[in-house]
LORO-41890 format. One record per residue: residue in one letter; x, y, z of N, C-alpha, C in turn. Coordinates in steps of 0.1 Angstrom, whole numbers, plus 5000, padded with zeros to 4 digits. Each point is the difference from the previous one (the first is absolute). Example, Ala and Ser with C-alpha at 12.3 -4.5 7.8 and 13.67 -1.06 7.14 Angstrom:
BEGIN
A513249435078499150125000500950125000 S499650114993500950115000499250115008 
This chain:
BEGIN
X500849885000499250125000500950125000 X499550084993500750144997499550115011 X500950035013499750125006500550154999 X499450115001500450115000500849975015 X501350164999500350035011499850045012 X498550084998499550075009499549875012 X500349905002499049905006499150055014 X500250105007499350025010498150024994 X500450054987498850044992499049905007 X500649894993499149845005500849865004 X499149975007500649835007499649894991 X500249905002499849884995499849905014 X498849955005500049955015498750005005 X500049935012498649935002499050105007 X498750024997499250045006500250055015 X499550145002500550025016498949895010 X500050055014499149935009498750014998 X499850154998498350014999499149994988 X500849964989499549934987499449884999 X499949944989499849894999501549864998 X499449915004501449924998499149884995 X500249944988499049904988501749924996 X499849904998500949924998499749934986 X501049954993499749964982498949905006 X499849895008498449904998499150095002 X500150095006498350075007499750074983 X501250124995499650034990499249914989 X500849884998499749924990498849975002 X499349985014499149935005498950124997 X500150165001499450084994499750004985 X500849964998499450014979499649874996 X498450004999499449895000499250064990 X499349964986499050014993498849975003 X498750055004498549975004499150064989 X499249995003499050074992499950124995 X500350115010500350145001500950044987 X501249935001501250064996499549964984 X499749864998499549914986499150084992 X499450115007498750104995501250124995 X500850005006501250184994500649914991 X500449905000500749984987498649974989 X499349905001499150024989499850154994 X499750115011500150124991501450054998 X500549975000501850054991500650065010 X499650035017500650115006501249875006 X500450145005500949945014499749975011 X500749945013499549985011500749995009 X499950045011500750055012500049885011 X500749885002499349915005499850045012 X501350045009499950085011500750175003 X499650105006500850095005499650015015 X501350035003500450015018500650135002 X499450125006500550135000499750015013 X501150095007500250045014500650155001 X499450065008500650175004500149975013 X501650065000500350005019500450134999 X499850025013500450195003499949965013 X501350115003500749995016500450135004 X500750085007500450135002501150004992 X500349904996501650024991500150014986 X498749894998500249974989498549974992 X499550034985499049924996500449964988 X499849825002500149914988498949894996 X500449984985499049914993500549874993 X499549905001500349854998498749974988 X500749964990498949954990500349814995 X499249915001500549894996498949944987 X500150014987499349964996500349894990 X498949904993500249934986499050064990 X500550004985499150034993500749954987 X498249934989500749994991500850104987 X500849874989500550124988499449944988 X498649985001499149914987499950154991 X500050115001500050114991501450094997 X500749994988501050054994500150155006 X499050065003500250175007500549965014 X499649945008500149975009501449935008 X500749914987501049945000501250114999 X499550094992500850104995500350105015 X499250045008499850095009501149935012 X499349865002500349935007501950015000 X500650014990501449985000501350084996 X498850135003500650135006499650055011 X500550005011499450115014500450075000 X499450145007500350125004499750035011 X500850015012499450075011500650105010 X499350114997500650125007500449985013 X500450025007500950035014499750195003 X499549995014500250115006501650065008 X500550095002500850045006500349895013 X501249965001500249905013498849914999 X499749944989499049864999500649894992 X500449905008500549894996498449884992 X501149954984499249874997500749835001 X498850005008500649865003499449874991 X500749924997499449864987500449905010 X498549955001500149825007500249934991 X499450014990499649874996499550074984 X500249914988500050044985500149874996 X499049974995500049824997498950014991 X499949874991499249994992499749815003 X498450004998499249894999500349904984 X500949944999499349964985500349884999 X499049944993499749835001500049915011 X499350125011500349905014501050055007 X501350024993500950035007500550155005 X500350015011500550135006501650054994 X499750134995501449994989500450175008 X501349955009500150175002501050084991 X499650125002500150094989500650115004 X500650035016500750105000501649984995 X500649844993500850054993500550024988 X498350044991500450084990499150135001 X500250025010499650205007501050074992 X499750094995501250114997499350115011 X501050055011499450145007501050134995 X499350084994500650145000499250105011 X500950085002499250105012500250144990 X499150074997499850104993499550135004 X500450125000499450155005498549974995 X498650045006499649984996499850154989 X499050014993499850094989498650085000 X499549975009497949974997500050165001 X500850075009499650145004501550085001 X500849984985501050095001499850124991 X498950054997499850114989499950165009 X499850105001499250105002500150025015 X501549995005500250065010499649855012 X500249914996499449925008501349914997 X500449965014500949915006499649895010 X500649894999499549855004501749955002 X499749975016501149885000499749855000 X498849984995499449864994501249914995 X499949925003500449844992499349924996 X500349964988499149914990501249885001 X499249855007500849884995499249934988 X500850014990499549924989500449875001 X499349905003499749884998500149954984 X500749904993500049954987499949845000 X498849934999500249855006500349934989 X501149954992499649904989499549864998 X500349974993499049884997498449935008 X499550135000498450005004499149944986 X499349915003499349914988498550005004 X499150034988499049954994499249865008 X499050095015499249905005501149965010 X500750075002500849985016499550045009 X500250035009498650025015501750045010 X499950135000500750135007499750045014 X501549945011499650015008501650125007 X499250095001500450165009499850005016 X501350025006499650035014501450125002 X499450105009500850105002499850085010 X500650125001499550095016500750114997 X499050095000501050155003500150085015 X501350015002499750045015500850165000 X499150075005500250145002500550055014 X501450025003500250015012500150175004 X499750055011499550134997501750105010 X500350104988500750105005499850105009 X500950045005499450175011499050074992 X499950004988499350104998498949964986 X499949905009498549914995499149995013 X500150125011499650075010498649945001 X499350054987498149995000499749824996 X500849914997499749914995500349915014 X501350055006499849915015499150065006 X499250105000499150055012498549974994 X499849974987498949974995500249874991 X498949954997500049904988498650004993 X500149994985498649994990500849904990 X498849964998500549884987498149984995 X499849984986499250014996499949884993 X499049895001499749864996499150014992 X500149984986498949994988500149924994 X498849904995499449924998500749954987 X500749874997500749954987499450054992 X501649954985499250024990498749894994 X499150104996498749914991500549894993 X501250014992500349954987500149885005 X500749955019500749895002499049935007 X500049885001499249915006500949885010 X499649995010500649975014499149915004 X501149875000500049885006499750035014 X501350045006499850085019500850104999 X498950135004500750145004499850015013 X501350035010500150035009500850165000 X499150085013501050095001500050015010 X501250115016500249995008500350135001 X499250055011501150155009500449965012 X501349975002500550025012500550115008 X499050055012500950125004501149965015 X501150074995500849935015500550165003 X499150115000500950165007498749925013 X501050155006499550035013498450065003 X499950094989498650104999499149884992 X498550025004499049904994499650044985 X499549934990500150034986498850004998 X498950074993498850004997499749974987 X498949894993500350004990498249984995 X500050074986498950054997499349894988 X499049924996499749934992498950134992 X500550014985498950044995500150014986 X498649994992499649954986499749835002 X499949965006499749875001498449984999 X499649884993499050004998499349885002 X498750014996499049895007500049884988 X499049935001500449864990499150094989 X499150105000499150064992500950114992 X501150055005501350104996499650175005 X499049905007500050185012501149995004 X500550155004501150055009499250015013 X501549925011499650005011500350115013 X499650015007500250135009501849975005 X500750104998501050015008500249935009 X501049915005500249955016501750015001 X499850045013501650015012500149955004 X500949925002500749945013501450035001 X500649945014501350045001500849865005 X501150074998501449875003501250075011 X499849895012501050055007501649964998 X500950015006501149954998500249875002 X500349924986499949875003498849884994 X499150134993498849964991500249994989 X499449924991499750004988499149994991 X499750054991498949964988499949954989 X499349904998499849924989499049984991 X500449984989498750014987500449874998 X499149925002500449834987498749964992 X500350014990499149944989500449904995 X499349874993500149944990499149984989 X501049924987498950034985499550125001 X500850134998499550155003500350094989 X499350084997499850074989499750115005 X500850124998500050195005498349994985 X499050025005498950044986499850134999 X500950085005499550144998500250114989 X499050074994499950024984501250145006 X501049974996500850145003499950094995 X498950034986499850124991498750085006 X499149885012498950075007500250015014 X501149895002499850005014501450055012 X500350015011500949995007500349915004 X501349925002500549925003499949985019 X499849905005499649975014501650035005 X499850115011501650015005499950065012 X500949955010500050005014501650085003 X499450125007500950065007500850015014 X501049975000500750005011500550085005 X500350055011500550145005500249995011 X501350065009499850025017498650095003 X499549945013498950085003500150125001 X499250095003500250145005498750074988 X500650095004498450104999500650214989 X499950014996500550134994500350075004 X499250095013500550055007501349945006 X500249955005501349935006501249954987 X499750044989500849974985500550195003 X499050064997500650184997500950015014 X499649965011500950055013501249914999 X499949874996501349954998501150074988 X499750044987500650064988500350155007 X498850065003500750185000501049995008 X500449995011500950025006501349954989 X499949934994501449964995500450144988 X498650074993500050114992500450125007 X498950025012500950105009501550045001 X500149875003501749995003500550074990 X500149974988500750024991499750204995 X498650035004500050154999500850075008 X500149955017500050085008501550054997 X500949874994501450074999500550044988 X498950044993499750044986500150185000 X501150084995499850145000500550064985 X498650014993500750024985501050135000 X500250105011500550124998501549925001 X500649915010501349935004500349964983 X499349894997500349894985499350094989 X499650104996499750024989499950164995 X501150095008500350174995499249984989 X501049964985499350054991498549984993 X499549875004498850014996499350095008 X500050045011499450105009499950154992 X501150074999500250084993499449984983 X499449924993499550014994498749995003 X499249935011498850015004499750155004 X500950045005499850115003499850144994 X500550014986499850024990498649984993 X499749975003498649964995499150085010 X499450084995498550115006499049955004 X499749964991498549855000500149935002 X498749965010500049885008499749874990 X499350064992499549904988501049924995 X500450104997501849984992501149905005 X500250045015500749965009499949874999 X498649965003499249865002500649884988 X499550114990500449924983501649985003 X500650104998501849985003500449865002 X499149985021500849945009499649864992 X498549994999499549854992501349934990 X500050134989500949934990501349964999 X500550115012501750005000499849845005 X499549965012499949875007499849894989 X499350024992499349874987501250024991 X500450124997500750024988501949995003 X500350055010501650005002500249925007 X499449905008500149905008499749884993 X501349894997499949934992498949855010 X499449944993499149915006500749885002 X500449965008500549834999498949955014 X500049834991498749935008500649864999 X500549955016500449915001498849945009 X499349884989498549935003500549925014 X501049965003500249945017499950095010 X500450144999500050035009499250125004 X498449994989499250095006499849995011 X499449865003499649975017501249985005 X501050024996501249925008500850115010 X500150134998501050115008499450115004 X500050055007499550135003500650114987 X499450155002499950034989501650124999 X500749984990500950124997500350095007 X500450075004500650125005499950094989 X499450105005499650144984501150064997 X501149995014501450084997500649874987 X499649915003501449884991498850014987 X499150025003499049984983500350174991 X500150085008500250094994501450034995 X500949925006501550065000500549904987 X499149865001500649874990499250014989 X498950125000498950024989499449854998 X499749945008499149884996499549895012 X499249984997499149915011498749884998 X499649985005498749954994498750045008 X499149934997498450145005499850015011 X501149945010500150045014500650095002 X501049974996501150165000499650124993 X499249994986500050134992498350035008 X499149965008499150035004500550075013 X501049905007499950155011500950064998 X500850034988500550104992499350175000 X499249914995498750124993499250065014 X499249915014499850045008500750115009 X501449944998500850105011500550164989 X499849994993500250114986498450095004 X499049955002498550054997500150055017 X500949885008499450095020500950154997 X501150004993500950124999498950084995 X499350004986499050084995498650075011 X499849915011499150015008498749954994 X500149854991498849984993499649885007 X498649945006499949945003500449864992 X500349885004500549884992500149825012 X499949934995500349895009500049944989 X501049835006500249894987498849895003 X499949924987499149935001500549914994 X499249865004500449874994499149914993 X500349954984498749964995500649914993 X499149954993500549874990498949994990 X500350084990498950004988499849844995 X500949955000499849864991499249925014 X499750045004498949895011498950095010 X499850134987499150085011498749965000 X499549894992498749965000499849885010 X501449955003499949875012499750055014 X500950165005500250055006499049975011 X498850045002498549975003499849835006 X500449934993500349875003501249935008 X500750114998501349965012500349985012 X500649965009500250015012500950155001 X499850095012500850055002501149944996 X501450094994501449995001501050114990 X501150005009500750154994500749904988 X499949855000500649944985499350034995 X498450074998499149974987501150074987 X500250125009500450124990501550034992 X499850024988501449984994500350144995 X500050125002499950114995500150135009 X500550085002499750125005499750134994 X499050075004500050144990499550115017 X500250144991499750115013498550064997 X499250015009498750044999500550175005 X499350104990500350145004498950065006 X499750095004498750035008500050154998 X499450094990500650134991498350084996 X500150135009498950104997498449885001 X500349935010498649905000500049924992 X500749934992499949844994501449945002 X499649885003500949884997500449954989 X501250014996500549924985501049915007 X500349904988501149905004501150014991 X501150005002501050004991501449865000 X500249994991501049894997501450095000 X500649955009501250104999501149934988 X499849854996500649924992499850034984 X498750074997499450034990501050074991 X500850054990500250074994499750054983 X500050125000500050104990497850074999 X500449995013498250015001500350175007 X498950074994500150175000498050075007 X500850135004498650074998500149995023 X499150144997499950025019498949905003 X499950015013499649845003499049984995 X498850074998498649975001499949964981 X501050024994500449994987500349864996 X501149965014500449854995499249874995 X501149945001499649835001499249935006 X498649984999499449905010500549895003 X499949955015500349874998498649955007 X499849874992498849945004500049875008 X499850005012500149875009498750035011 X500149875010499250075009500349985018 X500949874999500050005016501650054998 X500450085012501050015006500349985013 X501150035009500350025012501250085004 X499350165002500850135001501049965019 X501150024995501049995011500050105011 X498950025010499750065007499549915013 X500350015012499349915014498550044994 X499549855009498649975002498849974986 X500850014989499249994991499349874993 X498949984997499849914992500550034982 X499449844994500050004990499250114989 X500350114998499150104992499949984983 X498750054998499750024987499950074994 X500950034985499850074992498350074995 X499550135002498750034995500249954988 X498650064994499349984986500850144993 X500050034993500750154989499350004989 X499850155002499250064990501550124992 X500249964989501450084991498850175002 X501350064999499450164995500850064991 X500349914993500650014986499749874988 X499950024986499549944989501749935000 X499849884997501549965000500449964985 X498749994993500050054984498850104997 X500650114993499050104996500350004984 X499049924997500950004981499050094993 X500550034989499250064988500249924984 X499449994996500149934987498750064987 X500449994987499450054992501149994986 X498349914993500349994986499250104993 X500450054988499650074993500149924987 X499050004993500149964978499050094995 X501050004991499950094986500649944988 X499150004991500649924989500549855001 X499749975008500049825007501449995002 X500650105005500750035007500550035017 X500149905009499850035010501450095013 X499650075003501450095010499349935014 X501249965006499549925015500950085009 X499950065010500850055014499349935009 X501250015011499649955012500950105011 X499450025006500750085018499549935010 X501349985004499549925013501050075010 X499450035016501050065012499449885011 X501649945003499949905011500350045009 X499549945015500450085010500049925015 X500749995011500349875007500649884997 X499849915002500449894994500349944986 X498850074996500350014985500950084995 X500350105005500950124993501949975006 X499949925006501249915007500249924990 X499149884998500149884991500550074985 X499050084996500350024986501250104997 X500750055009501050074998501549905002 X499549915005501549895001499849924984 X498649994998500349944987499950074991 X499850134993500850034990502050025004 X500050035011501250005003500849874995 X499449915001500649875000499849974984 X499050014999499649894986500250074985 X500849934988499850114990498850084990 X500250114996499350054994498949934992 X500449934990499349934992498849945005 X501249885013498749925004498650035005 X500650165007498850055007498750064992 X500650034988499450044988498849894994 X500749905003499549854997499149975008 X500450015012498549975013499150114996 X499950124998499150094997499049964987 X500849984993499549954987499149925002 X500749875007499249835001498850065011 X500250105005498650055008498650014994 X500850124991499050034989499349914990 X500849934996499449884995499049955001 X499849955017498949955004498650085003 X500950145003499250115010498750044983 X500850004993499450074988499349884990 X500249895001499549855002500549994982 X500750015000500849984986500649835001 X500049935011500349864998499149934998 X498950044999498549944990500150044985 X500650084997499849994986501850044992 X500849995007501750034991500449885009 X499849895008501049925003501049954994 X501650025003500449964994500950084995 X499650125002500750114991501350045007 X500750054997501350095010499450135004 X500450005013499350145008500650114995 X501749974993500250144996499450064986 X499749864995499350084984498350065007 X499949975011498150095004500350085001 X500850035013500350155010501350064991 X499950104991501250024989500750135013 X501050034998500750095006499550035014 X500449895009499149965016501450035002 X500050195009500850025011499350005015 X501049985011499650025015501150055004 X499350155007501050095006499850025018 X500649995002500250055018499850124998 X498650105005499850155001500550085014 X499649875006500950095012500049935016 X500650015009500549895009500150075016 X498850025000499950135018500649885010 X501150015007500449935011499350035014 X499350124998499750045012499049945004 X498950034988498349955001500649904993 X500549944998500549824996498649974989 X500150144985499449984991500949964988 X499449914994500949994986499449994987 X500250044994498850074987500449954987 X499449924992501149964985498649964993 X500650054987499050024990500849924988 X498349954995500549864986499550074987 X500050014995499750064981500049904990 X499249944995500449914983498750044993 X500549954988499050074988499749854994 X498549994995499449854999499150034986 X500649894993499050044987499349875000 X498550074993498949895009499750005009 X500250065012499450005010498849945004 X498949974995498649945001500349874999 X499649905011499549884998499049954992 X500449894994498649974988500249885006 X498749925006498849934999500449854985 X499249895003500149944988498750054990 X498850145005499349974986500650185000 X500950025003500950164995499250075005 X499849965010499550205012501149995001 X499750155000501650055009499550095015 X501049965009499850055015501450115001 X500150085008501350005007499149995015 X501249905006499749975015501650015008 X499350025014501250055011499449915008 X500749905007499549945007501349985018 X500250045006501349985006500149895012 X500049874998500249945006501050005012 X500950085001500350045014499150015011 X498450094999499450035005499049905007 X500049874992499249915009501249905004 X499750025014500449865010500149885001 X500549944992499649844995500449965013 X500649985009500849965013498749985008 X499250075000498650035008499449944994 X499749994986498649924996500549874999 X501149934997500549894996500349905012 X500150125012500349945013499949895007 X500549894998499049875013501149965009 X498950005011501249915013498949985013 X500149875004498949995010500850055014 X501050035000500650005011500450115004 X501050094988500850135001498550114994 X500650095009498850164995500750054991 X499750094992499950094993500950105000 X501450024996500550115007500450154992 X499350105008499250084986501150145001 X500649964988501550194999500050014987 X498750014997500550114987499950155001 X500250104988500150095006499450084993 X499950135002498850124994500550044985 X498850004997500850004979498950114999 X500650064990498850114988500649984987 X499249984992500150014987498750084990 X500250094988499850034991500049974988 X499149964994500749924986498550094991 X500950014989499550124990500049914987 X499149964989499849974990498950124992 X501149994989499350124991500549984985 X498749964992500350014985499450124991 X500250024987499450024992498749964993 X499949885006498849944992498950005012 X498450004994499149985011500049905005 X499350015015499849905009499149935007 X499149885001499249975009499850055014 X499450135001500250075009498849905013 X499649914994498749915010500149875000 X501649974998500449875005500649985011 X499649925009499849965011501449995010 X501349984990501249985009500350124995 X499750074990500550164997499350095013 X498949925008499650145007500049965013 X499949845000499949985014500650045012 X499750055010500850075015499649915008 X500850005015499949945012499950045012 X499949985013500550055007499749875012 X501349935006499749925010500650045014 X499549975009500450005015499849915005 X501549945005500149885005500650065011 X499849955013500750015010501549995000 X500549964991501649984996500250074993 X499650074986500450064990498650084995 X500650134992499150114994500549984985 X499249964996500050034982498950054991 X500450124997498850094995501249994979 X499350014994499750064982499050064998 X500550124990499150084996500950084987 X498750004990500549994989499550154997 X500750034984499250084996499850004985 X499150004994500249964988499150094984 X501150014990499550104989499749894987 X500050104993499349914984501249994995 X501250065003501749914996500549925013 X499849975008500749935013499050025011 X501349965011499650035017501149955005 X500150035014501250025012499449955009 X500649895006499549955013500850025011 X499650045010500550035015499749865008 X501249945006499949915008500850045014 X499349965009500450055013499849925011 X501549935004499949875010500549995009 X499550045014500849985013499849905010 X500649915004499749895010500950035010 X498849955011500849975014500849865001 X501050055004501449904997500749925015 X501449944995500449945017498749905007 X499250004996498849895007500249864992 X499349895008499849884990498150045003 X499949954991498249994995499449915006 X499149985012499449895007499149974991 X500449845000499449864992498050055000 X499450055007498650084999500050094991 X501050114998499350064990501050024990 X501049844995500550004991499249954987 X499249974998498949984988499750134992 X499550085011499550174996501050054992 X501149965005501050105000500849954985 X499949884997500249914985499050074993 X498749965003498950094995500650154993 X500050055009500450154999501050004987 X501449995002500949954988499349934990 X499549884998499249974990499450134987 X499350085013499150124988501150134998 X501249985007500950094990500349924988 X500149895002500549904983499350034996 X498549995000498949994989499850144991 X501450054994499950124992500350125003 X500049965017500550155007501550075004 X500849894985501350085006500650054987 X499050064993500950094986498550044996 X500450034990498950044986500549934983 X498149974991500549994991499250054991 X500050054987499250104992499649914991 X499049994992499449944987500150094990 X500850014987499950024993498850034989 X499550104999498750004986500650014989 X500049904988500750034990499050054990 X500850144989499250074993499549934990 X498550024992499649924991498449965004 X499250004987498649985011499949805003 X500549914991499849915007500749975020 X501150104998500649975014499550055008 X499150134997499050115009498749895006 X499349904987498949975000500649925014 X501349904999500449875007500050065014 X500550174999499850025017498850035004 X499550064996498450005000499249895006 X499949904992499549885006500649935012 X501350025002500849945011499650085011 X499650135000499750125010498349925004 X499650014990498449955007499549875001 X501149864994500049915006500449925012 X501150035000501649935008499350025019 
């Protein structure tokens, strides 16, 4: 066997004490063919005959023990099977029992033709983000077609000084196999051996009917354990409708008792915090600054923007946070450091501010969780400014505009680092700004059409789209404009096929102008279109504006019996102006039709106006945002969206063509149709 140098990486050696300890008869004596298994191979799958999985956690340490068999009757599978990859955390050793294969009866071990390399890992080296991860690549040869793979191993995580929150707390989160596999015997095990008692939460579990069951707690004292054992077991859960059944583990405790354990360690770090000592010159340029507005914007950006971001994923929960003197002096940190960066920069300002702790990628579990300061992988500063609260990402970069200007961020549970606090919720938000305000209008003459567009983005949008023209070339962007149009003007009903640049002839897009302050960005598109009018297969001709931006497909398309709704879109206006030379069905029904709905979530009013050459429709859409939509009056609220599809999100004109048989045809269509 071929070893790397690094060997501490991983051992080669027998299961510790509180694992399992299976000997080659017992295993053998596990892989037995019945009925169950006879049913996965008739349908082509694979099969798991057994897995044995164990979590121990102690004050020192938490590790995991996996022992499984499974077959390689499928070529994908064989293929997967004889490459591993498995990341390593900082100071986490991998250990290999046992690497053997079942074939023709006989037990064939296989650790020696293991190749181990130990590899940096790569998953998260882009964009300011650093990992001292290890990846051992596993290479097993001669793995064969209908061998039956047997894996046993253990990762054991021994914990450093300043893996502080991980010896004083413990979370581990247990979710329900994959669907794909089918299990002979699944066992699983929490062992807890700390001192403090572990609480652990069952929920999404369901009835034999696939109701979801009420939540249940129990706890484990030191010395307890918990067990799942199934056999002939199948995870049935539709993972495109449903939640996966998953049980949380956590030291006990209560939230309040999470903020009074954390602030003090934040405290700490202000009290010997004096930006006037570590930071003359940024001072003197705050100071420099008149406006408080200004000030505000300055301190946000210098923090996001001169302060380089590094994010080492071991050691969010792992250390207490930076020092502002060493983050400011080394220009770099990660969202601990550059957060109370920006706080101790804003106490100098006299602005009110505290840090907060959240974890977007699990803010919808959040509600479901046990207390714990592991939930959270993230820090940002909550500002508190002329009566509203905003949240800011001090990690964020090249984001502009005074605060009430910025970036939204949309989440909802946090926990602000202050004593005595619970878990708080993000309100509902109502924008007081259009975050697209567009204008659009075609004009034909001579069947010749002139198309402009103005659009001013602003918030989030006016962030996003200023990094990507920055980023992306000319042309292409020209090209997404175009392929807009395309659809918006419904020309892929009747030119499919064609090249967008022979439609849109001489299609420029200019940046008009780029306010940093009011974080407005303004850029205007121009092409000239011959033919303009859609023709129909019996040759009407229409010109239609239809902007599917404007309807929600995310909302009407929606399904999930389990997850709500989670509603951030944002306030749009649009204008769209069609105007020919030729006359028009001034009493056709999508040429005149207006709306106006009120949903408790969102306001969408149109209103048109219309002549004997065109009309201009006004659309105007504001929704209350940051909320998820309770499952009661999510129907309505599909509903609602529904009748902006049904025609309410553009305009389209009917053509009269000159001539008395085409006069007579509209005629009749007017007093039949």
């Amino acid at each position: 066997m071929e070893q790397a140098i690094q060997t501490e990486i991983y051992k080669i050696q027998k299961p510790e004490q509180w694992a399992s300890d299976i000997d080659d008869a017992q295993l053998i004596d596990y892989i037995k063919e019945s009925e169950f298994s006879q049913k996965q191979a008739d349908e082509g799958r694979d099969y798991c005959y057994f897995l044995d999985k164990i979590y121990y956690t102690t004050d020192n340490e938490n590790s995991e023990y996996a022992c499984l068999a499974y077959t390689l009757n499928e070529p994908s599978n064989l293929e997967r099977a004889s490459v591993v990859d498995v990341v390593l955390e900082e100071n986490e050793t991998y250990v290999i029992h046992r690497i053997s294969v079942l074939r023709d009866g006989v037990l064939v071990d296989k650790i020696a033709d293991t190749k181990i390399k130990i590899l940096d890992s790569e998953n998260q080296s882009g964009g300011g983000v650093l990992s001292s991860n290890k990846k051992i690549n596993l290479t097993i040869k001669d793995l064969r077609l209908y061998d039956i793979l047997i894996m046993e191993d253990s990762r054991i995580k021994i914990f450093t000084e300043r893996d502080f929150l991980r010896k004083e707390f413990s979370k581990y989160v247990w979710v329900g196999p994959d669907s794909y596999w089918a299990y002979g015997k699944y066992k699983f095990t929490f062992k807890n051996d700390r001192e403090k008692t572990i609480a652990y939460k069952k929920t999404f579990f369901r009835d034999q009917d696939g109701n979801v069951l009420e939540p249940e707690i129990n706890y484990l004292k030191k010395g307890e354990q918990f067990v799942i054992e199934e056999n002939n077991y199948i995870n049935f859960v539709d993972s495109n409708r449903e939640v996966s059944p998953f049980i949380d583990f956590a030291t006990e405790g209560n939230w309040k008792e999470f903020s009074n354990y954390i602030s003090p360690i934040y405290e700490d770090i202000f009290t010997k915090s004096s930006l006037t000592e570590f930071a003359p010159k940024l001072i003197e340029k705050l100071d420099a600054i008149s406006d408080k507005d200004e000030q505000l914007q300055f301190a946000i950006e210098y923090v996001q923007n001169h302060i380089n971001y590094i994010y080492n994923a071991d050691e969010m929960n792992g250390h207490k946070p930076q020092e502002p003197a060493v983050t400011y002096e080394n220009k770099q940190g990660d969202c601990k450091a550059k957060s109370v960066l920006l706080k101790v920069v804003l106490d100098y300002l006299g602005i009110d501010s505290s840090i907060v702790l959240v974890n977007f990628n699990t803010d919808f579990y959040m509600k479901y969780y046990l207390p714990s300061l592991l939930t959270f992988n993230h820090v940002i500063v909550k500002i508190n400014y002329k009566g509203e609260s905003y949240f800011i990402d001090a990690t964020t970069r090249d984001e502009f505009g005074l605060i009430e200007n910025r970036g939204f961020i949309y989440f909802m549970h946090y926990l602000e680092v202050t004593p005595n606090l619970e878990l708080q919720i993000k309100p509902p938000h109502l924008f007081s700004y259009y975050a697209v305000d567009e204008k659009s209008a075609l004009f034909v003459e001579n069947n010749i059409g002139k198309l402009k567009l103005t659009t001013i983005y602003k918030g989030n949008r006016a962030n996003n789209m200023r990094k990507y023209f920055k980023n992306t070339n000319k042309r292409e962007i020209i090209d997404s404009w175009n392929n807009f149009f395309f659809y918006t003007l419904n020309y892929n009903n009747d030119r499919n096929g064609t090249d967008l640049r022979n439609i849109f002839k001489d299609a420029v897009i200019e940046i008009v102008s780029d306010d940093k302050k009011s974080n407005e960005f303004k850029i205007e598109y121009k092409s000239t279109i011959e033919n303009p009018y859609f023709t129909d297969a019996k040759n009407n001709r229409f010109l239609m504006y239809f902007d599917r931006n404007i309807v929600k497909n995310t909302a009407r398309d929606f399904i999930h019996k389990d997850i709500t709704f989670w509603h951030n879109f944002d306030n749009e206006r649009y204008e769209i102006s069609l105007f020919t030379d030729q006359k028009i069905d001034v009493t056709e029904k999508f040429t005149i039709q207006e709306s106006t709905i009120k949903n408790p979530y969102f306001d969408f009013v149109s209103r048109k106006k219309i002549s004997k050459n065109g009309g201009i429709i006004s659309v105007d859409y504001k929704p209350l945002v940051n909320l998820e939509i309770p499952e009661k009056d999510f129907e309505d609220f599909r509903t609602a969206h529904h009748e902006v599809a049904d025609s309410n999100f553009g305009i389209g004109v009917d053509i009269i063509e000159d001539g008395f048989l085409n006069k007579l045809k509209f005629n009749f269509k007017k007093h039949f149709n």
